[in-house]
N, C-alpha and C positions, 0 to 999 in steps of 0.2 A: 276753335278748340272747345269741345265738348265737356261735358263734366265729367267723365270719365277720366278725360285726357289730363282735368286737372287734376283729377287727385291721383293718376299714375305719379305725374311730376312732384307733386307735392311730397307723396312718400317717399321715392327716389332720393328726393333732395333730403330730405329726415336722415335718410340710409346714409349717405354721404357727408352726413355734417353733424355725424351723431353728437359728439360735444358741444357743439353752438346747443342743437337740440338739448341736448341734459341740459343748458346752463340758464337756457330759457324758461325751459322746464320749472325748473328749479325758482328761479328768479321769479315767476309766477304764483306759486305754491306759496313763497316767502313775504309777498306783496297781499295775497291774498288774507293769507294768514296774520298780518301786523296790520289788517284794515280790520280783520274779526278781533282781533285782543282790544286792539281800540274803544271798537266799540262796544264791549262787554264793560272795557274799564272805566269807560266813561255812563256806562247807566247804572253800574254797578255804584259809582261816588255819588253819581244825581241819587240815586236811591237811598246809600247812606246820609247824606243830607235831608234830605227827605226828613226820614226816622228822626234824624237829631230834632229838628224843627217839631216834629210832633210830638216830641219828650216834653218839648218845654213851653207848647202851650198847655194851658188848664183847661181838664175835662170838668163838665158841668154834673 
């Protein structure tokens, strides 16, 4: 089976199982997107930390 041949089957099958497809789709996009909030939220607090800590040491 050629690569042609797999990606005939491969679409077909999309074609056929449009809903699994959206819900994967989908399921992907949401997995992706709650690993990027993550980690926005998490450099976004190391950051404010940060700042706090350098309020409260003294500059020379």
């Amino acid at each position: 089976m050629g690569l042609f041949d797999s990606l005939q089957t491969a679409l077909e099958s999309l074609g056929h199982n449009k809903l699994r497809s959206f819900l994967t789709t989908l399921g992907v996009i949401v997995g992706v997107a709650s690993v990027i909030v993550m980690v926005a939220l998490g450099t976004g607090a190391t950051e404010a930390v940060k700042g706090q800590f350098r309020g409260l040491v003294p500059t020379n």
